[in-house]
Every structure is written in C-alpha cells, then in structure tokens.
N, C-alpha and C positions, 0 to 999 in steps of 0.2 A: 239278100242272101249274105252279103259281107258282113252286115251288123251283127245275121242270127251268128253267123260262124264267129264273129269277136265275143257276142254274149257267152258263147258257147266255151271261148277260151277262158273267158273271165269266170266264168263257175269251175272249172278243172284248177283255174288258179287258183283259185281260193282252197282246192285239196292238197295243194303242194304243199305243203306245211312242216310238215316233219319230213326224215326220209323212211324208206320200208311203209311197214301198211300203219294206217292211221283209221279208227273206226270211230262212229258220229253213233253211240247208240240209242235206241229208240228209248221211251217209256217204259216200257213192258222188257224190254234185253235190261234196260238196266236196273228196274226191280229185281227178275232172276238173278240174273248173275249176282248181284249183292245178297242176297236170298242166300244164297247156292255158297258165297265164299265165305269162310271164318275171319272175325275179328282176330288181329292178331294181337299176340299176349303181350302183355304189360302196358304201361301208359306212354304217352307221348316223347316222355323225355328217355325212353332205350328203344326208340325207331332209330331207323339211318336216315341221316341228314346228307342231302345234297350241297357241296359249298357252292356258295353264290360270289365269284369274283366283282370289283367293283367294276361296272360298265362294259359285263360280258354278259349276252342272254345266254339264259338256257331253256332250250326247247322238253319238251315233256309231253305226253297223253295224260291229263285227268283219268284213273283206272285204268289205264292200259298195264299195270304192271300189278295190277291185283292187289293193292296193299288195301288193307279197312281196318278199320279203328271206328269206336265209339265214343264221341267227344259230348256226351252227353242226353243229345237229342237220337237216339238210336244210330247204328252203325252206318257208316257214310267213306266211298274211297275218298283216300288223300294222298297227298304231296308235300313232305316237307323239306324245306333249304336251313343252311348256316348262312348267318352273313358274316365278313370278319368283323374285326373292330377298323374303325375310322373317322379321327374326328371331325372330317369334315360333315357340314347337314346332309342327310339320304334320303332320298326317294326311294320307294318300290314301285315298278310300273310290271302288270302285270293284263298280257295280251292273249284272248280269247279267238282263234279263228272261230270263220266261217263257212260254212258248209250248205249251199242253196240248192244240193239237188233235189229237183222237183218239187220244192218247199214239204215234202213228203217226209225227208228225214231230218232235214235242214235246221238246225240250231246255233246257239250261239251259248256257252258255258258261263254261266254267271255265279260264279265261286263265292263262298264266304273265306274269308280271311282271317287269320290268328295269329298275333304278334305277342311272343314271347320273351323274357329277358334270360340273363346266363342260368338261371336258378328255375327255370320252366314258369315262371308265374308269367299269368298273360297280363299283357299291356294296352293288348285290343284287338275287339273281336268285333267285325261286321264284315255285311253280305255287300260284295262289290257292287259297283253300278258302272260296268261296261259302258262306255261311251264309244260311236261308230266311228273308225278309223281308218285309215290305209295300210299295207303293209308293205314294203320297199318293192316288190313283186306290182307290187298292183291291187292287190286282192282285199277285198274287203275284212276287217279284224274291228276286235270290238276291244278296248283298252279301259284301261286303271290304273289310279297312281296313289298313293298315299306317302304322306311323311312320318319319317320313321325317327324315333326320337333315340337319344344319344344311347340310351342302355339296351336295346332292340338287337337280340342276338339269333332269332329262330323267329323262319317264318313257315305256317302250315295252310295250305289253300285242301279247302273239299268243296264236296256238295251235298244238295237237299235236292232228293230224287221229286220231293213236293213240288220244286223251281219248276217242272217240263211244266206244268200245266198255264203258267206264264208265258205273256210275250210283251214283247219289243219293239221300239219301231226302230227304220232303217230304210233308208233314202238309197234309191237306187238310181244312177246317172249312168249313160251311155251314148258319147259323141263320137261322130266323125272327124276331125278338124280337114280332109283333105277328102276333093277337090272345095266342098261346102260343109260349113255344120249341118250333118245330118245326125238323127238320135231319137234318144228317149230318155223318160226319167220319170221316178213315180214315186211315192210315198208309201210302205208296205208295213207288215210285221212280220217280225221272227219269231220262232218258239225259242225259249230259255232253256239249253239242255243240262241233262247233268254231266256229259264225260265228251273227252273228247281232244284234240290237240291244242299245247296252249305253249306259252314262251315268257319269263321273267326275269329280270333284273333289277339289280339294285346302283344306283350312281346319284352323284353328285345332284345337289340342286342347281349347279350352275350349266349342267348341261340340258 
C-alpha cells in the first residue's frame, strides 16, 4: 500500500510543473485545435520574444498560449526567447516534463529547435533528443542541451504534431530505503507529444 501511494505521489509530481492548469494534449486535441487556430501574420522576426536571463529558467506550455506560425513545414505552435549578448561560451538546456497518467495521455514533448542570429538568419535547426532526467522535485523530465555559438541571439522551440506517433524509452525506478530496500523498476516507453509544460535556459558552460 505505501509504495502504491509513493507511485501515486510520483505521478502528481511529475504534474507540478508550471503553476495554474497545465494541459498534456492528446493527438487528435492537438490536430484540432491547430486546425481551429490562425497563423499569426508576418514572419518570425516581428513575433514577441521572451528574454532569457543568463542562468534563470523560464517555465512555459509548448501552445498553451496559442501562438502558430508556419516555419515552413505547415503551421506548428511555438515559443520564442532572446538571449542577451555574453561573451562567455553558452549552453541551452531545454527541459521537457512528464506526464504518466495512465500512460493514456502521458507524453513527453520532443521539440525542434531553431537558432537564429541578430539579423533572423538561422544558425541551426534540429529536432531535440530529450534525454531522461530528474527534476529538483523528484519527478521525472526529459532534457536537452546544445552549444550556442558566439553570434546566437533568438531561440525558437515548436513542434511536429507527426512526433505523437513516436516513442521513447524511459526507465522507471522505485525504492524503499527504510526499514529495507523494497521497490520496483522497469524499462518502458513513452509516447512523444506535441504540447505541453516545458522550462529553458541559457548559462555558462562552466556551470
């Protein structure tokens, strides 16, 4: 009974993410709903940019705020940050939760990414590769990091509603330490979704 009720805590954790409502949409909600929303007018470089301080996260919902744009592959929600200028080397690490109820809706948001310079021309453009992590909570997150080269002044993360039909693996561990190791653990997959609660930063490579 102790374990189910910790398992049970360890999936609610993993919803703590943002604060207010956080939604995991399905397949089919998030076809509609992109279906349903307008591209918004003009190109990438007269959106609003989020500033990204060095070695501050900022949390965010992948479409939770409705914004779409078309970056060439048909229209897709997005998110885009500033970074400032700093000459020391940068990282981006950019963190996908987790979301396992009843592996029913349960995803993990595996973004492409776009790196552009002051003058919007891109610098680099690929599809994350979430690696399974922790989050200071406990909860299960799925992470990415890339190096960001000295002239890298706009970052834009989306998605490809194509991605849900993917999955993922992801290692699931659950011990007792007290009064014995009692537990479980198992080897499983996750579906790759498109929208959802996510958290990014930019800092130092020394940290």
């Amino acid at each position: 009974m102790l374990i189910r009720n910790i398992a049970t805590a360890t999936v609610l954790g993993a919803l703590v993410f943002l604060p207010g409502c956080v939604t995991y949409p399905t397949r089919d909600e998030y076809v509609s709903r992109l279906s349903a929303t307008p591209a918004l007018p003009g190109k990438i470089s007269e959106q609003t940019f989020t500033m990204l301080e060095m070695n501050e996260w900022v949390k965010y919902e992948l479409g939770g705020d409705g914004n779409v744009l078309d970056f060439g592959n048909g229209k897709t929600f997005f998110a885009a940050f500033e970074i400032r200028p700093d000459p020391s080397p940068r990282r981006l690490e950019l963190r996908s939760a987790f979301s396992s109820i009843a592996q029913a809706r349960g995803h993990v948001v595996f973004p492409t990414l776009l790196v552009l310079d002051a003058d919007f021309t891109s610098l680099l453009e690929e599809e994350s590769e979430m690696r399974q992590s922790s989050a200071p909570s406990g909860s299960t997150e799925f992470s990415h990091e890339i190096n960001l080269s000295a002239d890298a002044k706009y970052v834009v993360v989306h998605t490809d509603p194509k991605n849900v039909n993917r999955e993922v693996p992801w290692h699931y561990s659950l011990y007792i330490a007290s009064p014995v190791n009692v537990g479980t653990e198992s080897n499983s997959r996750a579906k790759v979704g498109v929208g959802g609660p996510m958290r990014i930063r930019v800092h130092t490579e020394a940290d």
